[in-house]
C-alpha positions in Angstrom: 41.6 67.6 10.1 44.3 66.0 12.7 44.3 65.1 16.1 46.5 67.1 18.3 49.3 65.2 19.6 49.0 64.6 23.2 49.5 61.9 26.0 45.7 61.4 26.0 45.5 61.6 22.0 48.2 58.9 22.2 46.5 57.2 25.1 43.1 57.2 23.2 44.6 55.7 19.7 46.3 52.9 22.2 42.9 51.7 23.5 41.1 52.0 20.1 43.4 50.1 17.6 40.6 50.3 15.4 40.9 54.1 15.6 43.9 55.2 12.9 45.8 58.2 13.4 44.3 61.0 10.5 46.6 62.0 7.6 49.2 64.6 9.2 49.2 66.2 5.5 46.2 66.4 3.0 47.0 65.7 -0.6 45.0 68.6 -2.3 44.7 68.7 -6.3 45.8 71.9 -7.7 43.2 74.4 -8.5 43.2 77.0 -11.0 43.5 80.2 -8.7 44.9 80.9 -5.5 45.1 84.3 -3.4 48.9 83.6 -3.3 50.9 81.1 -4.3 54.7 80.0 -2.9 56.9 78.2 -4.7 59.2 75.8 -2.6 58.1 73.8 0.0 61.0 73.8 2.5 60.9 75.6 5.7 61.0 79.0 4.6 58.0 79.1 2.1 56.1 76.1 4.7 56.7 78.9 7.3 55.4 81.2 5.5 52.0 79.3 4.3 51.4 79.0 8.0 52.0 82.6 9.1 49.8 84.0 5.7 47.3 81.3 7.1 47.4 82.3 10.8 48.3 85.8 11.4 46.7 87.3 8.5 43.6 85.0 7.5 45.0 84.4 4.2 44.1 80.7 3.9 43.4 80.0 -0.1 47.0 79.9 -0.4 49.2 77.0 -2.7 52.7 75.7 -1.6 54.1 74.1 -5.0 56.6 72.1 -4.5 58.8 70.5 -7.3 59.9 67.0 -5.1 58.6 65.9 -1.6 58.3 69.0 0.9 61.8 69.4 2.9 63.7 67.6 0.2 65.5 70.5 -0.6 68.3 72.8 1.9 65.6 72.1 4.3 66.6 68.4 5.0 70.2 68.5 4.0 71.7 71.4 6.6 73.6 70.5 9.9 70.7 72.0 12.4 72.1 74.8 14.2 70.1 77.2 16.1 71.5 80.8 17.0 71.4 84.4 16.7 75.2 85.8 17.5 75.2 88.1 14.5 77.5 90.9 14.5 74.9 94.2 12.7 72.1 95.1 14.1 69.6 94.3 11.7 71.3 90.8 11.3 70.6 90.3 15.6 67.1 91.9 15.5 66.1 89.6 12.5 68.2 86.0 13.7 66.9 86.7 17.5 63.1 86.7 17.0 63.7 83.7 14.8 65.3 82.0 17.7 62.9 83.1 20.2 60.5 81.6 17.8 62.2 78.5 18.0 61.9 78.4 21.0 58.3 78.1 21.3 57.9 76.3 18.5 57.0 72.9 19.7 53.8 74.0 21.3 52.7 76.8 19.1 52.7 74.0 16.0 52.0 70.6 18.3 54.9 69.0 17.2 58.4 68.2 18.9 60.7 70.0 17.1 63.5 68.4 19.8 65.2 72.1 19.9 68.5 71.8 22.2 69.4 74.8 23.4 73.6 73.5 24.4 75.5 76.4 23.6 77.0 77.3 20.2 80.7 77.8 20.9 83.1 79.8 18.3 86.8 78.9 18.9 89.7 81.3 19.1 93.2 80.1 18.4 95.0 83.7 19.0 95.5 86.3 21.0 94.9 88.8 18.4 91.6 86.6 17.4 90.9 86.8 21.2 91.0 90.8 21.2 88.3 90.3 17.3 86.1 88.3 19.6 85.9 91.1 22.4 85.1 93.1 20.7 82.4 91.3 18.5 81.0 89.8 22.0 80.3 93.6 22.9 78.7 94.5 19.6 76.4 91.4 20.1 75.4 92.4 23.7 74.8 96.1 22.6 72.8 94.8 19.9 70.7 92.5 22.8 71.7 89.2 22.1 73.2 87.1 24.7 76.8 86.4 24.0 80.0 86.3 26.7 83.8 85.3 26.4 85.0 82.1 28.0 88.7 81.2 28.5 90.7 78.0 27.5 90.8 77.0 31.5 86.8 77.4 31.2 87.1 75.4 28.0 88.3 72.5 29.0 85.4 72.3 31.6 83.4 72.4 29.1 84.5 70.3 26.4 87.0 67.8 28.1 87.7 65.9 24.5 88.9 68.9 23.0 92.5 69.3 21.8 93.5 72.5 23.0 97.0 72.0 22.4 96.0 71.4 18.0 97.8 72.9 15.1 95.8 76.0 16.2 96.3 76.2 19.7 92.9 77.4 21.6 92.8 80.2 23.3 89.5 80.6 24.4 86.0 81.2 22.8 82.9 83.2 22.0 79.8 81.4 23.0 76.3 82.1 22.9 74.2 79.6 25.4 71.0 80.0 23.6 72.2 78.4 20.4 71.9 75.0 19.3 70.2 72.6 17.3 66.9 71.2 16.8 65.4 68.3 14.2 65.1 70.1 10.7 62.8 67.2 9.0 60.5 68.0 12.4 60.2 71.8 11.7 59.9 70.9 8.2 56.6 68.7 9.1 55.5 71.0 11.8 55.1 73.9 9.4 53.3 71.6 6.9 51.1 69.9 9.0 50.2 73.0 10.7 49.7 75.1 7.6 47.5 72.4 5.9 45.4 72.1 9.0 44.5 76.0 8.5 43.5 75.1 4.7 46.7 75.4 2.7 47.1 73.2 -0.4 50.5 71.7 -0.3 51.1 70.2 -4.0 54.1 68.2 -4.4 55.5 66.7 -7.7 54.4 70.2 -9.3 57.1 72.4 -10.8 57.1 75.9 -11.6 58.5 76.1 -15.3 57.5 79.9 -15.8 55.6 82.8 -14.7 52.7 85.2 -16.4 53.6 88.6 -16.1 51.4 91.0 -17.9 51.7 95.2 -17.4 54.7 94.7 -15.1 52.9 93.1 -12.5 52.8 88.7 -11.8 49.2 87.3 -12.9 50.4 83.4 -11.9 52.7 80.7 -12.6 52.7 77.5 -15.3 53.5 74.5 -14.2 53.5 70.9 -15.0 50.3 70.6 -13.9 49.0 73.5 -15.8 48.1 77.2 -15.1 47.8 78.9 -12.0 46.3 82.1 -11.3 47.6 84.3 -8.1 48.2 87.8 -7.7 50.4 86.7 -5.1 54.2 84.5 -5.8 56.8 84.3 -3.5 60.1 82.8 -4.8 61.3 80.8 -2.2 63.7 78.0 -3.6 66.6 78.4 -1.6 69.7 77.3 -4.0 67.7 77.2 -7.4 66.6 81.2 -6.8 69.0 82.5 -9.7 67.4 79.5 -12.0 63.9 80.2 -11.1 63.8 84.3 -11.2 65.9 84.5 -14.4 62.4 82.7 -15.8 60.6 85.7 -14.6 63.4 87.9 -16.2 65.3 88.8 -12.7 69.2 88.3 -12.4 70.1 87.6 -8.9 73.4 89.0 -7.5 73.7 84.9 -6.0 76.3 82.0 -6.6 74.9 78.8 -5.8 77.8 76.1 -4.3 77.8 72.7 -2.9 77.6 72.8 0.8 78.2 69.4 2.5 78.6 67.1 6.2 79.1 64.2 7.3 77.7 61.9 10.3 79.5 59.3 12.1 78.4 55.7 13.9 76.6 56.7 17.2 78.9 56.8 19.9 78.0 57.8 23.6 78.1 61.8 24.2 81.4 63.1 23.4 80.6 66.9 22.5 78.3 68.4 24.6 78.0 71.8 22.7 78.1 72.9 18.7 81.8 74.2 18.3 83.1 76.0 15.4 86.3 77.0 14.1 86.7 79.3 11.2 90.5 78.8 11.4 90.5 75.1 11.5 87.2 75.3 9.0 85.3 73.0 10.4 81.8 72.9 13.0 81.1 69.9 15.1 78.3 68.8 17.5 77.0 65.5 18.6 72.9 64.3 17.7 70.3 62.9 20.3 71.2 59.5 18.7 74.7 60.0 19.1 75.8 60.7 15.9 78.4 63.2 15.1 77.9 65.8 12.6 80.6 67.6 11.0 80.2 70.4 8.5 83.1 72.7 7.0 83.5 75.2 4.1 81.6 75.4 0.7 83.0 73.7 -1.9 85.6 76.6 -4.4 82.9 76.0 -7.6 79.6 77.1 -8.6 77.3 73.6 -8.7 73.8 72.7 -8.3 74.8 68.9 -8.1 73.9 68.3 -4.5 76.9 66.2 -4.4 80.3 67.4 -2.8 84.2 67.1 -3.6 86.4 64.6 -2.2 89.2 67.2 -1.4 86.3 69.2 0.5 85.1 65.9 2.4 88.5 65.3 3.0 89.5 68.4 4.8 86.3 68.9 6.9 87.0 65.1 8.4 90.9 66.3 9.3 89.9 69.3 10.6 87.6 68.0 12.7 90.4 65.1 14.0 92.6 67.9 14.5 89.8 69.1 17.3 88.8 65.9 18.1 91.5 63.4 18.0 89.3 60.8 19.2 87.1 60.9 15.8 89.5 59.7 13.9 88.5 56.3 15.1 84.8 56.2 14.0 83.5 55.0 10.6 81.4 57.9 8.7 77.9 57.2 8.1 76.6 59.2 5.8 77.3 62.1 3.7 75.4 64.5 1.8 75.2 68.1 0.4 73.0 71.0 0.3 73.1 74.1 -2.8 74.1 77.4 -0.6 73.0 80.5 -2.3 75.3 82.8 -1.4 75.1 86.7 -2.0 78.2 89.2 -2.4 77.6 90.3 1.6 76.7 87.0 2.7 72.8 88.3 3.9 69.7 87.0 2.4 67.4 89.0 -0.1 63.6 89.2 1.2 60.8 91.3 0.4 59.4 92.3 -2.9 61.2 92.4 -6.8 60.9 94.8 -9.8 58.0 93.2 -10.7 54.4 94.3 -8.7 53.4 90.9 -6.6 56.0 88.5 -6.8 58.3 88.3 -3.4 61.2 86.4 -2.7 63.3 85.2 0.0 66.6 83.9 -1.0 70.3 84.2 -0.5 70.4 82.8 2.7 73.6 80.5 2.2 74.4 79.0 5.5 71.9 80.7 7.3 68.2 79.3 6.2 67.2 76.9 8.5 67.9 79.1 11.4 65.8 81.9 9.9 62.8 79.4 9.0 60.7 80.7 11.6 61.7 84.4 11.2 61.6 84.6 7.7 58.4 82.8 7.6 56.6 85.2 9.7 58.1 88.4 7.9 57.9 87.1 4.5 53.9 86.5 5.5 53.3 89.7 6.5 54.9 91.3 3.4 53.0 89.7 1.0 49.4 90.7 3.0 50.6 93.9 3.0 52.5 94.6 0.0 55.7 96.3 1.4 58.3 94.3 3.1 58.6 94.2 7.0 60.6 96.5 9.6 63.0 93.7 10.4 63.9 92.7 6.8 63.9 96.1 4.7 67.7 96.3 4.8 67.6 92.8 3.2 66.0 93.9 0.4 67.1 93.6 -3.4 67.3 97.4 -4.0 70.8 97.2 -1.5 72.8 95.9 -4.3 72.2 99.0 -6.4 72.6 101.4 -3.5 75.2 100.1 -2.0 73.8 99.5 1.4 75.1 96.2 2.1 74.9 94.2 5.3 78.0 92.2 5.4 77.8 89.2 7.4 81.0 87.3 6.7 82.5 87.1 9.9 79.3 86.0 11.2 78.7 83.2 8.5 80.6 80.1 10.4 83.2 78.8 8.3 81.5 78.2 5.1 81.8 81.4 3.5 
Protein backbone atom coordinates (compact mmCIF):
# COMPACT_ATOMS: atom_id res chain seq x y z
CA UNK A 1 0.00 0.00 0.00
CA UNK A 2 2.88 2.66 1.14
CA UNK A 3 6.21 3.39 0.14
CA UNK A 4 8.81 2.61 2.66
CA UNK A 5 10.36 5.66 3.99
CA UNK A 6 13.90 5.88 2.87
CA UNK A 7 16.55 8.44 1.56
CA UNK A 8 15.98 7.07 -1.94
CA UNK A 9 11.99 6.87 -1.35
CA UNK A 10 12.48 10.56 -0.38
CA UNK A 11 15.00 11.15 -3.16
CA UNK A 12 12.54 9.52 -5.78
CA UNK A 13 9.24 11.70 -4.64
CA UNK A 14 11.79 14.85 -4.89
CA UNK A 15 12.50 14.26 -8.63
CA UNK A 16 8.95 13.24 -9.44
CA UNK A 17 6.73 16.07 -7.96
CA UNK A 18 4.17 14.61 -9.99
CA UNK A 19 4.62 11.35 -7.94
CA UNK A 20 2.43 11.94 -4.44
CA UNK A 21 3.41 10.23 -1.42
CA UNK A 22 0.38 7.13 -0.92
CA UNK A 23 -2.00 7.38 2.00
CA UNK A 24 0.04 6.36 5.27
CA UNK A 25 -3.44 5.02 6.65
CA UNK A 26 -6.42 3.51 4.49
CA UNK A 27 -9.86 4.56 5.40
CA UNK A 28 -11.67 1.06 5.34
CA UNK A 29 -15.69 0.97 5.78
CA UNK A 30 -16.68 -1.32 8.45
CA UNK A 31 -17.73 -4.67 7.53
CA UNK A 32 -20.08 -6.95 9.17
CA UNK A 33 -17.62 -9.64 10.64
CA UNK A 34 -14.22 -9.69 11.71
CA UNK A 35 -11.89 -12.59 13.09
CA UNK A 36 -11.30 -10.11 16.06
CA UNK A 37 -12.07 -7.00 16.81
CA UNK A 38 -10.18 -4.22 19.26
CA UNK A 39 -11.69 -1.56 20.63
CA UNK A 40 -9.49 1.59 21.13
CA UNK A 41 -7.13 2.80 18.83
CA UNK A 42 -4.24 4.07 20.91
CA UNK A 43 -1.00 2.44 21.20
CA UNK A 44 -1.94 -0.50 23.04
CA UNK A 45 -4.83 -1.96 20.92
CA UNK A 46 -2.75 -0.31 17.39
CA UNK A 47 0.14 -2.57 18.87
CA UNK A 48 -1.72 -5.15 19.20
CA UNK A 49 -3.56 -5.12 15.49
CA UNK A 50 0.01 -5.22 14.25
CA UNK A 51 1.36 -8.08 16.25
CA UNK A 52 -2.21 -10.26 15.64
CA UNK A 53 -1.34 -9.19 11.90
CA UNK A 54 2.37 -10.14 11.91
CA UNK A 55 3.26 -12.71 14.25
CA UNK A 56 0.27 -14.70 14.06
CA UNK A 57 -1.31 -14.20 10.42
CA UNK A 58 -4.43 -12.90 11.87
CA UNK A 59 -5.01 -10.06 9.42
CA UNK A 60 -9.14 -9.72 9.04
CA UNK A 61 -8.91 -7.88 12.21
CA UNK A 62 -11.00 -4.24 13.12
CA UNK A 63 -9.40 -1.42 15.30
CA UNK A 64 -12.64 0.77 16.29
CA UNK A 65 -11.88 3.66 17.46
CA UNK A 66 -14.41 6.15 18.95
CA UNK A 67 -12.33 9.73 17.97
CA UNK A 68 -9.09 9.96 15.72
CA UNK A 69 -6.48 7.06 16.59
CA UNK A 70 -3.98 8.37 19.41
CA UNK A 71 -6.45 10.87 20.70
CA UNK A 72 -6.81 9.25 23.77
CA UNK A 73 -3.78 8.51 26.78
CA UNK A 74 -1.85 7.79 23.84
CA UNK A 75 -1.19 11.45 22.79
CA UNK A 76 -1.65 13.11 26.11
CA UNK A 77 1.28 11.29 28.34
CA UNK A 78 4.78 12.88 29.09
CA UNK A 79 6.89 10.06 26.84
CA UNK A 80 9.03 8.30 29.12
CA UNK A 81 10.69 5.13 28.24
CA UNK A 82 12.00 2.68 31.07
CA UNK A 83 11.89 -0.56 32.75
CA UNK A 84 13.31 0.05 36.55
CA UNK A 85 10.55 -1.91 38.14
CA UNK A 86 11.01 -3.24 41.49
CA UNK A 87 8.99 -7.31 41.10
CA UNK A 88 10.03 -9.54 38.88
CA UNK A 89 7.24 -9.94 36.64
CA UNK A 90 6.92 -6.08 36.54
CA UNK A 91 10.98 -6.07 35.04
CA UNK A 92 10.53 -9.19 32.77
CA UNK A 93 7.29 -7.52 31.30
CA UNK A 94 8.59 -3.39 31.18
CA UNK A 95 12.19 -4.78 29.81
CA UNK A 96 11.12 -6.58 26.63
CA UNK A 97 8.85 -3.60 26.03
CA UNK A 98 11.83 -1.38 26.16
CA UNK A 99 14.01 -3.59 24.20
CA UNK A 100 11.16 -3.36 21.76
CA UNK A 101 11.54 0.17 21.77
CA UNK A 102 14.42 0.07 20.95
CA UNK A 103 14.17 -1.43 17.70
CA UNK A 104 11.26 0.07 16.91
CA UNK A 105 12.12 2.49 14.30
CA UNK A 106 13.29 -0.02 11.86
CA UNK A 107 11.04 -2.89 12.54
CA UNK A 108 7.86 -0.39 11.65
CA UNK A 109 9.83 2.22 9.11
CA UNK A 110 9.05 5.02 11.03
CA UNK A 111 11.27 7.39 13.43
CA UNK A 112 9.94 6.90 16.53
CA UNK A 113 12.95 9.61 17.80
CA UNK A 114 13.51 7.22 20.98
CA UNK A 115 16.21 8.97 23.30
CA UNK A 116 17.68 6.77 25.37
CA UNK A 117 19.23 9.88 28.22
CA UNK A 118 18.89 8.26 31.39
CA UNK A 119 15.80 8.28 33.65
CA UNK A 120 17.08 9.59 37.00
CA UNK A 121 14.96 9.04 40.36
CA UNK A 122 16.13 11.57 43.03
CA UNK A 123 16.91 10.90 46.70
CA UNK A 124 16.67 13.71 49.25
CA UNK A 125 17.75 11.38 52.41
CA UNK A 126 19.86 9.26 53.83
CA UNK A 127 17.32 6.87 54.85
CA UNK A 128 15.75 7.18 51.16
CA UNK A 129 19.40 6.60 49.96
CA UNK A 130 19.69 3.15 51.97
CA UNK A 131 15.43 2.33 50.05
CA UNK A 132 17.23 3.04 46.78
CA UNK A 133 20.05 0.42 47.57
CA UNK A 134 18.42 -1.71 48.14
CA UNK A 135 15.68 -1.33 45.24
CA UNK A 136 18.85 -0.81 42.80
CA UNK A 137 19.92 -4.46 43.83
CA UNK A 138 16.42 -5.96 43.41
CA UNK A 139 16.36 -4.40 39.84
CA UNK A 140 19.85 -5.82 38.86
CA UNK A 141 18.91 -9.33 40.27
CA UNK A 142 15.87 -9.05 38.36
CA UNK A 143 18.28 -8.11 34.98
CA UNK A 144 17.58 -4.77 34.42
CA UNK A 145 20.24 -2.26 34.31
CA UNK A 146 20.07 0.13 37.15
CA UNK A 147 23.22 1.66 39.44
CA UNK A 148 23.45 4.38 42.36
CA UNK A 149 25.00 7.74 41.61
CA UNK A 150 26.03 10.32 44.25
CA UNK A 151 25.12 14.10 44.61
CA UNK A 152 29.08 14.84 43.58
CA UNK A 153 28.21 12.66 40.40
CA UNK A 154 24.91 14.62 40.19
CA UNK A 155 25.94 17.67 39.72
CA UNK A 156 28.05 16.39 36.68
CA UNK A 157 25.28 15.44 35.34
CA UNK A 158 22.65 17.90 35.73
CA UNK A 159 24.63 21.21 36.49
CA UNK A 160 21.08 23.28 36.71
CA UNK A 161 19.95 21.30 39.48
CA UNK A 162 19.28 22.70 42.89
CA UNK A 163 20.79 20.36 45.12
CA UNK A 164 20.69 22.48 48.07
CA UNK A 165 16.24 22.61 47.53
CA UNK A 166 13.66 22.30 50.32
CA UNK A 167 14.60 18.61 49.90
CA UNK A 168 18.23 18.51 49.83
CA UNK A 169 19.65 15.74 47.15
CA UNK A 170 21.38 13.29 48.16
CA UNK A 171 22.04 11.32 45.33
CA UNK A 172 19.94 9.10 42.86
CA UNK A 173 18.81 5.91 41.20
CA UNK A 174 19.22 6.00 37.54
CA UNK A 175 18.66 3.61 34.85
CA UNK A 176 20.62 4.82 31.44
CA UNK A 177 18.46 2.96 29.21
CA UNK A 178 15.37 5.00 29.96
CA UNK A 179 14.07 7.93 28.26
CA UNK A 180 11.73 9.25 25.96
CA UNK A 181 10.56 8.85 22.50
CA UNK A 182 7.66 10.77 20.28
CA UNK A 183 4.21 9.10 21.37
CA UNK A 184 2.07 10.64 18.28
CA UNK A 185 5.13 8.66 16.16
CA UNK A 186 4.61 5.29 17.85
CA UNK A 187 1.03 6.00 17.62
CA UNK A 188 1.31 6.27 13.60
CA UNK A 189 3.99 3.75 13.36
CA UNK A 190 1.67 0.98 14.76
CA UNK A 191 -1.18 2.21 12.49
CA UNK A 192 0.50 2.60 9.44
CA UNK A 193 2.13 -0.55 9.87
CA UNK A 194 -0.83 -2.56 10.97
CA UNK A 195 -2.98 -1.25 8.04
CA UNK A 196 -0.30 -2.05 5.60
CA UNK A 197 -0.68 -5.86 6.75
CA UNK A 198 -4.66 -5.54 6.08
CA UNK A 199 -6.10 -4.20 9.32
CA UNK A 200 -9.27 -1.95 9.08
CA UNK A 201 -8.72 0.98 11.30
CA UNK A 202 -12.36 2.62 11.69
CA UNK A 203 -12.45 5.86 13.35
CA UNK A 204 -15.55 7.89 14.38
CA UNK A 205 -17.07 4.38 15.42
CA UNK A 206 -18.08 3.84 18.98
CA UNK A 207 -18.68 0.72 20.79
CA UNK A 208 -22.12 1.31 22.66
CA UNK A 209 -22.53 -2.47 23.73
CA UNK A 210 -21.50 -5.92 23.25
CA UNK A 211 -23.52 -9.37 22.15
CA UNK A 212 -22.87 -11.92 24.57
CA UNK A 213 -24.89 -15.12 24.05
CA UNK A 214 -24.13 -18.60 26.29
CA UNK A 215 -21.44 -16.80 28.23
CA UNK A 216 -19.26 -16.27 25.53
CA UNK A 217 -18.75 -12.49 23.22
CA UNK A 218 -20.48 -13.00 19.61
CA UNK A 219 -19.55 -9.10 18.63
CA UNK A 220 -20.00 -5.56 19.44
CA UNK A 221 -22.85 -2.67 18.30
CA UNK A 222 -21.79 0.31 17.38
CA UNK A 223 -22.79 3.49 15.87
CA UNK A 224 -22.24 2.19 12.78
CA UNK A 225 -24.18 -0.89 13.33
CA UNK A 226 -23.33 -4.66 14.22
CA UNK A 227 -20.29 -6.31 14.22
CA UNK A 228 -19.67 -9.91 14.33
CA UNK A 229 -16.17 -11.23 16.02
CA UNK A 230 -15.48 -14.03 18.13
CA UNK A 231 -12.69 -12.13 19.17
CA UNK A 232 -12.86 -8.31 21.48
CA UNK A 233 -10.19 -7.01 23.25
CA UNK A 234 -11.08 -4.06 25.63
CA UNK A 235 -8.46 -1.74 25.30
CA UNK A 236 -9.60 1.84 26.22
CA UNK A 237 -7.22 2.86 28.66
CA UNK A 238 -9.21 5.40 31.16
CA UNK A 239 -12.85 4.58 29.90
CA UNK A 240 -12.23 0.54 30.75
CA UNK A 241 -14.57 0.58 33.92
CA UNK A 242 -17.30 2.51 31.48
CA UNK A 243 -16.92 0.22 28.66
CA UNK A 244 -16.73 -3.44 30.56
CA UNK A 245 -19.62 -2.49 32.89
CA UNK A 246 -21.57 -2.59 29.26
CA UNK A 247 -20.52 -6.05 28.95
CA UNK A 248 -21.59 -6.61 32.72
CA UNK A 249 -17.82 -6.63 34.24
CA UNK A 250 -16.92 -4.32 37.35
CA UNK A 251 -13.39 -3.36 37.20
CA UNK A 252 -11.44 -2.95 40.50
CA UNK A 253 -10.12 0.63 38.55
CA UNK A 254 -10.45 4.45 39.52
CA UNK A 255 -10.03 6.61 36.67
CA UNK A 256 -8.32 10.37 37.63
CA UNK A 257 -7.10 13.27 35.75
CA UNK A 258 -3.46 13.00 35.01
CA UNK A 259 -1.90 16.25 33.70
CA UNK A 260 1.66 18.31 32.35
CA UNK A 261 2.72 21.11 31.16
CA UNK A 262 5.30 22.35 28.47
CA UNK A 263 7.26 25.49 28.46
CA UNK A 264 8.59 28.04 25.50
CA UNK A 265 11.70 26.20 23.96
CA UNK A 266 14.65 27.20 25.46
CA UNK A 267 18.31 25.80 24.64
CA UNK A 268 19.05 22.32 26.57
CA UNK A 269 18.92 22.77 30.14
CA UNK A 270 18.09 19.05 31.43
CA UNK A 271 19.90 16.61 29.78
CA UNK A 272 18.12 13.52 31.49
CA UNK A 273 14.29 12.75 32.70
CA UNK A 274 14.54 13.32 36.54
CA UNK A 275 11.89 12.43 39.02
CA UNK A 276 11.23 13.16 42.47
CA UNK A 277 8.53 11.42 44.34
CA UNK A 278 9.23 13.72 47.38
CA UNK A 279 9.11 16.90 45.64
CA UNK A 280 6.22 15.19 43.28
CA UNK A 281 7.21 16.22 40.27
CA UNK A 282 9.16 14.68 36.81
CA UNK A 283 10.95 16.89 34.38
CA UNK A 284 12.93 16.46 31.09
CA UNK A 285 13.63 18.66 28.29
CA UNK A 286 12.01 17.74 24.24
CA UNK A 287 14.12 17.71 20.91
CA UNK A 288 12.46 21.15 20.33
CA UNK A 289 13.45 22.38 23.49
CA UNK A 290 10.54 22.38 25.37
CA UNK A 291 10.26 21.42 28.95
CA UNK A 292 7.85 18.99 30.05
CA UNK A 293 6.73 18.72 33.59
CA UNK A 294 4.37 16.15 34.90
CA UNK A 295 3.50 15.59 38.70
CA UNK A 296 0.83 13.62 40.83
CA UNK A 297 -2.84 12.64 39.81
CA UNK A 298 -5.26 14.86 40.62
CA UNK A 299 -7.18 13.67 44.62
CA UNK A 300 -10.77 12.91 42.46
CA UNK A 301 -12.26 10.43 40.29
CA UNK A 302 -12.84 12.44 36.67
CA UNK A 303 -13.02 11.49 33.11
CA UNK A 304 -12.90 15.33 32.18
CA UNK A 305 -9.49 15.35 30.55
CA UNK A 306 -9.05 18.60 32.08
CA UNK A 307 -6.90 19.15 35.34
CA UNK A 308 -7.09 21.26 38.77
CA UNK A 309 -5.58 24.47 39.21
CA UNK A 310 -4.23 23.49 42.76
CA UNK A 311 -2.69 20.37 40.88
CA UNK A 312 -1.11 22.62 37.92
CA UNK A 313 -0.08 24.77 40.57
CA UNK A 314 1.98 22.50 42.55
CA UNK A 315 3.63 20.47 39.72
CA UNK A 316 5.04 24.13 38.30
CA UNK A 317 6.51 24.87 42.09
CA UNK A 318 7.89 21.68 42.47
CA UNK A 319 9.55 21.66 39.49
CA UNK A 320 11.04 25.60 40.31
CA UNK A 321 12.05 24.14 43.48
CA UNK A 322 14.48 21.72 41.25
CA UNK A 323 14.92 24.01 38.71
CA UNK A 324 15.07 27.48 39.88
CA UNK A 325 15.76 28.65 36.54
CA UNK A 326 12.14 27.59 35.22
CA UNK A 327 10.51 29.88 37.01
CA UNK A 328 11.41 32.34 34.34
CA UNK A 329 9.78 30.66 31.29
CA UNK A 330 6.06 31.18 30.06
CA UNK A 331 4.04 27.74 29.97
CA UNK A 332 2.89 26.66 26.69
CA UNK A 333 0.54 24.32 26.84
CA UNK A 334 -1.26 22.20 29.19
CA UNK A 335 -3.27 19.17 29.02
CA UNK A 336 -4.45 15.93 30.81
CA UNK A 337 -4.74 12.35 30.30
CA UNK A 338 -7.60 9.74 32.33
CA UNK A 339 -5.10 7.32 34.45
CA UNK A 340 -6.78 4.12 35.28
CA UNK A 341 -5.43 3.20 38.22
CA UNK A 342 -5.87 -0.33 40.00
CA UNK A 343 -5.63 -1.06 43.90
CA UNK A 344 -1.72 -2.38 43.27
CA UNK A 345 -0.96 0.08 40.77
CA UNK A 346 -0.32 -2.99 37.78
CA UNK A 347 -2.35 -3.25 34.77
CA UNK A 348 -5.03 -6.14 34.13
CA UNK A 349 -4.25 -8.07 30.73
CA UNK A 350 -5.42 -11.28 29.40
CA UNK A 351 -8.77 -12.74 29.22
CA UNK A 352 -12.34 -11.91 31.48
CA UNK A 353 -15.22 -14.07 32.83
CA UNK A 354 -16.71 -13.99 29.66
CA UNK A 355 -15.18 -16.76 26.77
CA UNK A 356 -13.42 -14.34 23.95
CA UNK A 357 -13.36 -10.96 25.14
CA UNK A 358 -9.66 -9.77 26.50
CA UNK A 359 -8.69 -6.71 27.95
CA UNK A 360 -5.77 -4.67 28.74
CA UNK A 361 -6.27 -1.92 31.13
CA UNK A 362 -5.22 -0.45 34.36
CA UNK A 363 -2.14 0.68 33.32
CA UNK A 364 -2.24 4.29 35.05
CA UNK A 365 1.02 5.91 34.49
CA UNK A 366 2.47 3.18 32.89
CA UNK A 367 0.82 2.64 29.19
CA UNK A 368 2.80 4.26 26.81
CA UNK A 369 5.87 2.54 27.97
CA UNK A 370 4.22 -0.81 27.78
CA UNK A 371 2.74 -0.06 24.16
CA UNK A 372 5.02 -2.32 22.48
CA UNK A 373 5.02 -5.10 25.18
CA UNK A 374 1.60 -5.15 25.77
CA UNK A 375 0.91 -5.13 22.15
CA UNK A 376 2.81 -8.22 21.44
CA UNK A 377 1.40 -10.23 24.54
CA UNK A 378 -2.02 -9.05 24.27
CA UNK A 379 -1.63 -10.50 20.39
CA UNK A 380 -0.56 -13.60 21.22
CA UNK A 381 -3.28 -14.16 23.90
CA UNK A 382 -6.04 -13.68 21.81
CA UNK A 383 -4.62 -16.27 18.85
CA UNK A 384 -4.19 -18.50 21.43
CA UNK A 385 -6.84 -18.13 23.93
CA UNK A 386 -4.90 -18.12 27.27
CA UNK A 387 -2.93 -15.13 28.28
CA UNK A 388 0.94 -15.00 27.90
CA UNK A 389 3.99 -16.15 30.31
CA UNK A 390 4.91 -12.59 30.95
CA UNK A 391 1.45 -11.20 31.76
CA UNK A 392 -0.37 -14.12 33.75
CA UNK A 393 0.22 -12.49 37.13
CA UNK A 394 -1.49 -9.40 35.58
CA UNK A 395 -4.50 -11.08 35.17
CA UNK A 396 -8.07 -10.15 36.55
CA UNK A 397 -8.45 -13.38 38.63
CA UNK A 398 -5.42 -11.56 41.19
CA UNK A 399 -7.99 -9.38 42.76
CA UNK A 400 -9.97 -12.37 43.99
CA UNK A 401 -6.96 -14.37 45.05
CA UNK A 402 -5.08 -12.00 46.45
CA UNK A 403 -1.97 -12.23 44.47
CA UNK A 404 -1.30 -8.72 43.89
CA UNK A 405 1.74 -7.22 42.24
CA UNK A 406 2.21 -3.94 43.95
CA UNK A 407 3.91 -1.50 42.00
CA UNK A 408 3.62 1.81 43.95
CA UNK A 409 6.99 2.64 44.70
CA UNK A 410 7.79 1.98 41.14
CA UNK A 411 4.82 4.21 39.74
CA UNK A 412 6.82 7.76 39.62
CA UNK A 413 5.11 10.24 41.61
CA UNK A 414 1.65 10.08 40.35
CA UNK A 415 0.29 7.40 42.42
Amino acid sequence: MSDRYSFLALARHAVNRRRPWPRALLRPTLRKAYDAVIVGGGGHGLATAYFLAKEHGIRNVAVLERGAIGQGNSGRNTQVTRSDYFHLVSSKFFDRSLKLYEGLSRELNYNIMLSQRGKVSLVHSPHEMEIARRTVNAIRMNGVDAELVTRRELAKLEPMLNLDSRFPVEGAAVQWRGGISRHDAVVWAFARAASRLGVDIVQGCEVTGFTIDGGRVRGVETTQGPVAAPRVLMAVAGHASELARKAGLKLPIHSTCLQAMVTEPVKPIIDHVLVSAAVHVYVSQTGRGEVVIGGGADVFNSYAQRGGLPVFEANAQAAVELFPCLSRLRIMRQWAGTADITPDTSPIMGTTPIEGLFISAGWGTGGYKAIPAGGETMAWTLANGQPHELIRAFGLERFATGALVDEGAASGVAH
